[in-house]
C-alpha positions in Angstrom: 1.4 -13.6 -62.6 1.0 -16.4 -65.3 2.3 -16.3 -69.0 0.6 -17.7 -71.5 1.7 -19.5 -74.5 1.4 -16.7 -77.3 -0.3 -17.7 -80.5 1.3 -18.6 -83.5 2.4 -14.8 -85.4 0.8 -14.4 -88.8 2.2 -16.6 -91.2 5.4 -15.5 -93.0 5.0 -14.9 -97.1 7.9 -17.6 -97.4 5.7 -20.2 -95.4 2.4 -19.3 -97.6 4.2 -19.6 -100.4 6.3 -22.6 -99.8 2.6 -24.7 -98.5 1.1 -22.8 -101.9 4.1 -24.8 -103.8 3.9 -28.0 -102.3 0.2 -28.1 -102.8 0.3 -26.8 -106.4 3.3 -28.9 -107.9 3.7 -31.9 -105.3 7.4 -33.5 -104.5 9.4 -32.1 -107.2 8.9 -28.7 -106.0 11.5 -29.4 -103.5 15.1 -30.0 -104.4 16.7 -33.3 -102.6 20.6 -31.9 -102.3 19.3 -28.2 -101.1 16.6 -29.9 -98.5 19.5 -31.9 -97.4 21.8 -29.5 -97.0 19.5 -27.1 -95.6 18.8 -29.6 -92.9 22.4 -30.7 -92.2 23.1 -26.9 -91.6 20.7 -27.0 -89.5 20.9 -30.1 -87.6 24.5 -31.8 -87.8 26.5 -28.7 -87.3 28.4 -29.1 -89.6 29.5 -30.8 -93.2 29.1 -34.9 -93.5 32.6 -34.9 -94.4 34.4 -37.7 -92.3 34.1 -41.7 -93.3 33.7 -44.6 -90.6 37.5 -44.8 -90.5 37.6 -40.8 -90.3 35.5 -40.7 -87.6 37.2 -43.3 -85.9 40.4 -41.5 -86.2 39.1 -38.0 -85.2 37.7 -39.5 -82.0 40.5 -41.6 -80.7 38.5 -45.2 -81.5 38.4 -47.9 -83.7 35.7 -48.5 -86.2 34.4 -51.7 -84.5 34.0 -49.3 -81.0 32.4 -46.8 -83.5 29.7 -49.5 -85.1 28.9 -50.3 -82.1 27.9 -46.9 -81.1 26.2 -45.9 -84.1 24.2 -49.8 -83.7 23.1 -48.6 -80.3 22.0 -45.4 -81.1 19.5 -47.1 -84.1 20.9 -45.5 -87.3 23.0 -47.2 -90.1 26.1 -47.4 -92.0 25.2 -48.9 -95.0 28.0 -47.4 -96.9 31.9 -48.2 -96.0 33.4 -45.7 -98.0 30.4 -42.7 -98.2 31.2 -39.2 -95.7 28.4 -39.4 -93.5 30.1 -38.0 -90.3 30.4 -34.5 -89.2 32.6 -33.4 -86.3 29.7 -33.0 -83.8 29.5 -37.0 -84.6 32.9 -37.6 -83.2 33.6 -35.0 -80.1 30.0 -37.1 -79.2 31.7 -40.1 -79.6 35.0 -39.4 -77.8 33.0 -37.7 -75.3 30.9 -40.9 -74.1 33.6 -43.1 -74.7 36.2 -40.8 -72.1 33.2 -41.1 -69.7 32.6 -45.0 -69.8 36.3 -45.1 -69.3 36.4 -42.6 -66.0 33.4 -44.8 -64.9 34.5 -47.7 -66.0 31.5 -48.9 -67.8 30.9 -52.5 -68.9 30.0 -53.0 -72.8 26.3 -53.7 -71.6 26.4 -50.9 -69.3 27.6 -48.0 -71.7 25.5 -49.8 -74.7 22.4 -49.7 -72.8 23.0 -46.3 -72.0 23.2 -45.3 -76.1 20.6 -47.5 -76.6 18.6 -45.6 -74.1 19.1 -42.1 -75.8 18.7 -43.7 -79.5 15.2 -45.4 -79.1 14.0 -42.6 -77.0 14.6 -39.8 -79.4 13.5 -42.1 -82.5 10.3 -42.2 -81.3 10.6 -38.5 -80.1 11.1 -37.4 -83.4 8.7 -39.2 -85.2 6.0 -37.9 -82.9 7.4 -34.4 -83.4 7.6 -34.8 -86.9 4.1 -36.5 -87.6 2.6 -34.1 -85.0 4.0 -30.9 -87.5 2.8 -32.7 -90.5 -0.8 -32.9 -89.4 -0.4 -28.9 -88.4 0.4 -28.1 -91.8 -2.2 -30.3 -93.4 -4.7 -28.7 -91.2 -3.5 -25.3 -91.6 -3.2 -25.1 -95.2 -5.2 -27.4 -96.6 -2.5 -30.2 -98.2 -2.4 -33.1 -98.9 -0.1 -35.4 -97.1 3.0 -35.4 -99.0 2.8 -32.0 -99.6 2.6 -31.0 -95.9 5.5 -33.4 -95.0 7.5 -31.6 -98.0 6.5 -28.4 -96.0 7.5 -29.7 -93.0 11.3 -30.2 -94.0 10.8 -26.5 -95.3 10.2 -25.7 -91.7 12.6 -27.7 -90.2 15.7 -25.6 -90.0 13.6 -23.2 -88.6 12.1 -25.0 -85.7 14.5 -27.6 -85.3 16.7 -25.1 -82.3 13.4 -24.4 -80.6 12.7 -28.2 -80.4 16.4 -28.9 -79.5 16.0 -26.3 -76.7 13.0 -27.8 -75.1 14.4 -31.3 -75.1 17.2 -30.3 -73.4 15.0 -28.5 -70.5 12.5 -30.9 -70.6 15.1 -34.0 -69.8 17.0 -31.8 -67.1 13.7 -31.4 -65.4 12.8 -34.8 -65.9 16.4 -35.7 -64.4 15.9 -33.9 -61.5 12.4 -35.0 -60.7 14.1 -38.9 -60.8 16.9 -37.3 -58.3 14.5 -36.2 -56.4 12.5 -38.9 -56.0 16.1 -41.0 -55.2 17.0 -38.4 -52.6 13.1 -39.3 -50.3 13.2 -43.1 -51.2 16.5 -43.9 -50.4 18.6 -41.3 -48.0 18.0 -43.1 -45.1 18.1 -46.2 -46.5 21.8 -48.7 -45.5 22.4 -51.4 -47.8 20.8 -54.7 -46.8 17.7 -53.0 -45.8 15.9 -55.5 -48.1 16.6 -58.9 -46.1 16.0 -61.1 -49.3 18.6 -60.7 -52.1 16.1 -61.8 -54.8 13.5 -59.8 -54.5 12.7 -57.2 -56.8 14.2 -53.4 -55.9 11.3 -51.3 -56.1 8.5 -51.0 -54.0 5.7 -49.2 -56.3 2.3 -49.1 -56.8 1.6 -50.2 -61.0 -1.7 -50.4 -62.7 -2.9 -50.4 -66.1 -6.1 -48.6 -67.7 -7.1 -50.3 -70.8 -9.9 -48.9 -73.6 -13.3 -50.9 -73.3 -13.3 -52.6 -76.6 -11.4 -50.9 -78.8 -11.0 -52.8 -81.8 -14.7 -52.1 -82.5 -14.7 -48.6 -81.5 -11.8 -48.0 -83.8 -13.7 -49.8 -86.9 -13.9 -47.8 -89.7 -12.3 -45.2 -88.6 -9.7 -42.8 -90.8 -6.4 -41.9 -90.0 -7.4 -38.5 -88.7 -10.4 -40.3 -87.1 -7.9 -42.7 -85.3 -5.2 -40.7 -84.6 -8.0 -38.1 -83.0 -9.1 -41.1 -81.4 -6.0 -42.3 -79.7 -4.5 -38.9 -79.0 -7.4 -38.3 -77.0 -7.7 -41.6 -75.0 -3.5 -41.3 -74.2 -3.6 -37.6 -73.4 -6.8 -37.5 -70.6 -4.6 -40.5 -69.3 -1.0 -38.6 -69.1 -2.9 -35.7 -67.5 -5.3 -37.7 -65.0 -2.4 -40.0 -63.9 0.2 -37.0 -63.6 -2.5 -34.7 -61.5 -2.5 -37.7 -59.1 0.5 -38.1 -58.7 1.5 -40.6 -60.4 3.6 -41.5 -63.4 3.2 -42.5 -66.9 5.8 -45.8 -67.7 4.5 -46.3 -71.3 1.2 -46.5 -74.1 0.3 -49.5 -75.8 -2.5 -48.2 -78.6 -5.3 -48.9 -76.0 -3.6 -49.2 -73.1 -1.5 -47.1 -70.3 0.5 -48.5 -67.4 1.3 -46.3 -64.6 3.4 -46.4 -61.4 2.8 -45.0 -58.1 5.0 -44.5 -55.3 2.8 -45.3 -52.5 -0.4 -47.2 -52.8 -2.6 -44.6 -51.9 -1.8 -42.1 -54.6 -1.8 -45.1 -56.7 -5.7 -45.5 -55.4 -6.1 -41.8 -56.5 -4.9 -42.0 -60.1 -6.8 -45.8 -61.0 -10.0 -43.8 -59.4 -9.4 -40.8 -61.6 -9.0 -42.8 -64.7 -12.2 -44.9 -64.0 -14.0 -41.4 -63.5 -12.4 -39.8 -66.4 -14.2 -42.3 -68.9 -17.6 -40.8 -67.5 -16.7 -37.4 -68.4 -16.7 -35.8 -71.7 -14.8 -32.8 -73.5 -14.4 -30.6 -76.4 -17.6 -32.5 -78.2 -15.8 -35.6 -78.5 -17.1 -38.7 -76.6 -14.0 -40.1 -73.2 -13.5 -43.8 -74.0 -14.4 -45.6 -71.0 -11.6 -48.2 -69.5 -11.1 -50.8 -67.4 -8.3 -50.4 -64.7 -6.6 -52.1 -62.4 -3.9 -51.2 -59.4 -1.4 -53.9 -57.1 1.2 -53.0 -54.9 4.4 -54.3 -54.9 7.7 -54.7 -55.7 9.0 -54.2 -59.5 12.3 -54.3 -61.3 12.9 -50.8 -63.7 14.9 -51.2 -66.9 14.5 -49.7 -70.3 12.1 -47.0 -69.5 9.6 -50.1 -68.6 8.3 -51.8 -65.0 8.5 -55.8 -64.8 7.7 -57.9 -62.2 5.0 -60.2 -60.5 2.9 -57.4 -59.8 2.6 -55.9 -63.2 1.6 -59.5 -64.8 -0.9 -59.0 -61.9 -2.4 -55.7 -62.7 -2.5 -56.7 -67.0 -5.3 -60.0 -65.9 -6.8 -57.9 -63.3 -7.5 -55.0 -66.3 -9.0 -58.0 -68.8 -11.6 -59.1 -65.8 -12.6 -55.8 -65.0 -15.8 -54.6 -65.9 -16.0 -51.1 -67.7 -15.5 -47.8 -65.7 -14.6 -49.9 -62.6 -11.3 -50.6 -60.6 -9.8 -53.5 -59.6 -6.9 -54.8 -57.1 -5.9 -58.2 -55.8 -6.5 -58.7 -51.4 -2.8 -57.8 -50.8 -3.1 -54.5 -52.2 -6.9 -54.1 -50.7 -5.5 -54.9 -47.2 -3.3 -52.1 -47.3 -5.8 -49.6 -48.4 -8.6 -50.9 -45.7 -6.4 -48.4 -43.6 -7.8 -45.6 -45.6 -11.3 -44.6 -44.5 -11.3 -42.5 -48.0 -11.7 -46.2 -50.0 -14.0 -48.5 -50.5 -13.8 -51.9 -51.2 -15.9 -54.9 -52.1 -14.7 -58.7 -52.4 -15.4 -59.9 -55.8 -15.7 -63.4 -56.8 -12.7 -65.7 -57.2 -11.2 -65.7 -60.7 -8.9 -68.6 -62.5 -6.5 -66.7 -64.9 -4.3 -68.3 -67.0 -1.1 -68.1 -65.9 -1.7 -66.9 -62.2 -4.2 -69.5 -61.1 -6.8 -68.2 -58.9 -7.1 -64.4 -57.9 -9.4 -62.9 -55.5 -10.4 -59.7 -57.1 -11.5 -56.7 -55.2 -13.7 -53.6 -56.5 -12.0 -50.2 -55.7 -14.0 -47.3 -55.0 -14.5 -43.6 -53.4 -16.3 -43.7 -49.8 -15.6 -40.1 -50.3 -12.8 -37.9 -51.4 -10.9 -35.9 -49.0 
C-alpha cells in the first residue's frame, strides 16, 4: 500500500486574510514586537531573558567558552548587556560542552562540530524560508515583501512540522553514513593502507557542469532563474541518487558527486549525460558536461578534496556537451565491465595537471 502526500486543506480565513493584509497595506500591517514574540514562542522555547554572562552562568561556562560557541554556530552578539538567551540556549550549551568533556574533544574538534551544525542549518533555513516565500507569492498573488511578511505569519505554525522533519531526516541520513561505515570498514585492521599519506577514502567523484550557462541564464528574472537552477540541481539530486550515488554539494551550474565503487559511479555520470537529452514538464533539461575518476579523497566539511577531484573539475571543462569523460586509470578499471564503452581521446595539456589522456565514457548496453 503507498501513501500519498495529501494536498494542502483549503486555506484557513486567518491565512486569506492575513495574505489579503499584507498585499493591501504592505510592511506596516505587521507589528515588529508581536511578530517577534510570536516567533520566539514558537521557536526559542522560551523568553530571551538571560545576558552573555547569564547564560554563562546558567550553563556552568565562561563567557569566552560561550562566544566561542555562539561564533561557531554563525550568529552574533552584538550587544553585551541586551537578554538575548533563553534557557533552551544554555541546557544546549552545557549539553555539548559535558559531551566534548566525556570525549575529550580538542577546541578544533568540538568547534568544527558547531560549525558543522551552524552553516548547515543557515543555509537550511534560507532555502526553507525562500522556498515558502515564493509559495505564498504564487499562491496569493503578492508581491515580495508582502509574501515574506506572510511567511513570518506562518511561521509559528509550520515551524514544529519543519523541526520534525529535520530531526528524521538527519537520523536517517545518520544511519545511511553508519551504514555505509559498517560495509566499508568492518573487516578492515588498521594499517590496511600501507602508505600513511595517502588520502582515506577510496571513491568514485565526478562533476556534471551546465553547457554554457552564463548565456543561457542572460536575461533571465528571478523566477526565470531560480526556475532555471531548481530545475538543473533537482534532475541532478534525483539522477545521481537513483544510481546510487551521492550528492557532496551545488555550485549554481555545477554538481559534484561521489560514488562508492567506480561502476555505480559509471552509472550516475551516464545518467546525467542522458538526462540533458530528456525533457519534462514543458521546460527544456540543460545539457552538461560530466566527468568521473576513481580514487582516493579526503572528506571534511560536508566537501571531497583530493587529487582526483581537481581531476574530474578539468576533465568537466574539456568535455564536449552531453558526453562523459574519465582519465586511463579510471578507464582501466571499467574495461572489466562489458556494460561500458570507451574510446581514447586525444591528449590534453591542462593547466595545472600537465597532460591528461582523456577517455569518452559510454553505454555498450545497459544491463
Amino acid at each position: 500500500m503507498t501513501h500519498d502526500i495529501p494536498e494542502a486543506a483549503e486555506e484557513t480565513t486567518e491565512t486569506t486574510k492575513a495574505a489579503e493584509e499584507s498585499r493591501a497595506d504592505g510592511p506596516g500591517v505587521l507589528e515588529r514586537a508581536t511578530v517577534e514574540a510570536d516567533v520566539d514562542a514558537a521557536l526559542l522555547g522560551g523568553p530571551r531573558a538571560l545576558t552573555v554572562e547569564g547564560l554563562a552562568e546558567r550553563a556552568g561556562l565562561t563567557e569566552k567558552q560561550v562566544r566561542s560557541y555562539w561564533q561557531a554556530l554563525g550568529l552574533p552578539i552584538t550587544e553585551e548587556q541586551e537578554q538575548m538567551f533563553t534557557e533552551d540556549d544554555a541546557v544546549a550549551l552545557e549539553q555539548i560542552y559535558s559531551v566534548a568533556e566525556r570525549e575529550q574533544f580538542d577546541d578544533r574538534s568540538l568547534t568544527t562540530l558547531i560549525r558543522s551544525m551552524g552553516h548547515t542549518t543557515e543555509r537550511l533555513v534560507l532555502w526553507q524560508v525562500e522556498a515558502l516565500v515564493e509559495h505564498m507569492t504564487k499562491r496569493f498573488d503578492l508581491d515580495d515583501t508582502s509574501a515574506r511578511l506572510l511567511v513570518l505569519d506562518r511561521l509559528p505554525d509550520l515551524a514544529p512540522v519543519l523541526e520534525t522533519q529535520l530531526s528524521h531526516a538527519w537520523r536517517r541520513q545518520l544511519a545511511a553514513v553508519a551504514a555505509r561505515f559498517t560495509v566499508e570498514f568492518s573487516d578492515a585492521r588498521a594499517g590496511d593502507v600501507t602508505d600513511s599519506q595517502a588520502l582515506p577514502l577510496p571513491r568514485a567523484v565526478g562533476f556534471a557542469d551546465i553547457v554554457s550557462f552564463t548565456k543561457r541564464t542572460a536575461g533571465l528574472g528571478s523566477s526565470e532563474l531560480a526556475e532555471f537552477v531548481q530545475l538543473f540541481e533537482t534532475r541532478a539530486r534525483d539522477v545521481i541518487t537513483a544510481a546510487g550515488g551521492r550528492v557532496v554539494k551545488t555550485i549554481g551550474d555545477a554538481v559534484l558527486y561521489v560514488a562508492d565503487d567506480v561502476a555505480t559511479g559509471a552509472k550516475v555520470a551516464l545518467g546525467l549525460a542522458e538526462e540533458a537529452e530528456r525533457a519534462g514538464e514543458g521546460v527544456e533539461v540543460p545539457p552538461v558536461r560530466v566527468s568521473l575518476v576513481w580514487g582516493r579523497v579526503l572528506s571534511r566539511f560536508g566537501d571531497v578534496f583530493g587529487p582526483s577531484v581537481n581531476l574530474a573539475s578539468r576533465l568537466t571543462e574539456i568535455a564536449e556537451p552531453a558526453t562523459v569523460l574519465i582519465d586511463r586509470e579510471t578507464a582501466a578499471l571499467l574495461s572489466r565491465d562489458s556494460r561500458f564503452a570507451l574510446t581514447a581521446q586525444p591528449e590534453r595539456e591542462v593547466h595545472g595537471l600537465g597532460v591528461i589522456e582523456p577517455v569518452r565514457l559510454q553505454w555498450a548496453y545497459k544491463g
